[in-house]
N, C-alpha and C positions, 0 to 999 in steps of 0.2 A: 478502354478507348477514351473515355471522357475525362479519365486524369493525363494519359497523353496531350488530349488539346486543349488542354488548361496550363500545361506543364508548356507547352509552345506558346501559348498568349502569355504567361506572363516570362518566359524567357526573351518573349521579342519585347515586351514592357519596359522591363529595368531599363535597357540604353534609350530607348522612346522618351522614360522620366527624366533620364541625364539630359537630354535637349532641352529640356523644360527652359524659359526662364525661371531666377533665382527667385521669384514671389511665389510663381504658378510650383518648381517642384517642389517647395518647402511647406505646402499647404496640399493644392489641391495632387502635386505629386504622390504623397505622403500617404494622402488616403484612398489610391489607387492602388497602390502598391499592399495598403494594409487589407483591403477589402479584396484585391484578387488572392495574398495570402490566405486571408479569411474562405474563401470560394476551395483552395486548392485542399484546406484544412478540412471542410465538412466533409467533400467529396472519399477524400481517406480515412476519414470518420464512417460515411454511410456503408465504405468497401468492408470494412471492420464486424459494424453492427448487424445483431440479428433483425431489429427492427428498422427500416433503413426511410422509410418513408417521408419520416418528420427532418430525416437532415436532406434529404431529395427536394423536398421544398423550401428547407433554409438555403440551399444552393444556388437556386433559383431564383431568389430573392437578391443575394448577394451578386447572383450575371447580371442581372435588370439595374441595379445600384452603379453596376461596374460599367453599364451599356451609358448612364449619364453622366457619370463621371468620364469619359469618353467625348461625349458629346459637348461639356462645358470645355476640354481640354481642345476641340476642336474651334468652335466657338470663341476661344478665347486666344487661336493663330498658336497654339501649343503644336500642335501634329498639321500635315499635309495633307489635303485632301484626301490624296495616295493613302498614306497611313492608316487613317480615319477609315478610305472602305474597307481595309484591310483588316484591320481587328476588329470591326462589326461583323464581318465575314465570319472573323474566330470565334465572338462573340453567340452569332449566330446559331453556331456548328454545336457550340459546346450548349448551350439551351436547349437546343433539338435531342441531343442526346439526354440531359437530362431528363427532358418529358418520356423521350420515351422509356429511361430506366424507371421513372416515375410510375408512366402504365404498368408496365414489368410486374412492378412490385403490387401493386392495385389490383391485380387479377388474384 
């Protein structure tokens, strides 16, 4: 479920980066793009390992990194209000499930 709705924020991402202006997606696009990569990477990492716990919380690190990266993109008239709640929402969703795979594994 959680690589589902990582797999949908960063499918709605890529055209979100093409609106960029040319400063904002050649920089702060770039590492949006690379850090949700990075997010969807550990996530198929932690699915794999037998010890899953340490990349459950690099994942989470990398949604909170992605959640102000986001926030500068808003901030800087990049995305639309609209937008902005919108992949906070996705942003949201995919956190929440990470914690809870997180407990999961914790027990």
């Amino acid at each position: 479920m959680v690589f589902r709705k990582t797999w949908e924020y960063l499918f709605w991402l890529r055209p979100a980066i093409a609106g960029f202006t040319k400063i904002h997606k050649y920089s702060l696009g770039v590492e949006m793009q690379a850090n949700a990569m990075q997010l969807i990477r550990l996530i198929i990492s932690a699915n794999y390992a037998e010890v899953k716990s340490d990349l459950i919380q690099s994942a989470l690190v990398e949604n909170e990194v992605q959640r102000v990266y986001l926030r500068f993109a808003f901030e800087y008239k990049q995305i639309s209000r609209r937008r902005f709640e919108f992949s906070e929402a996705k942003l949201d969703e995919i956190g929440h499930l990470l914690r809870g795979w997180s407990r999961q594994q914790n027990r």
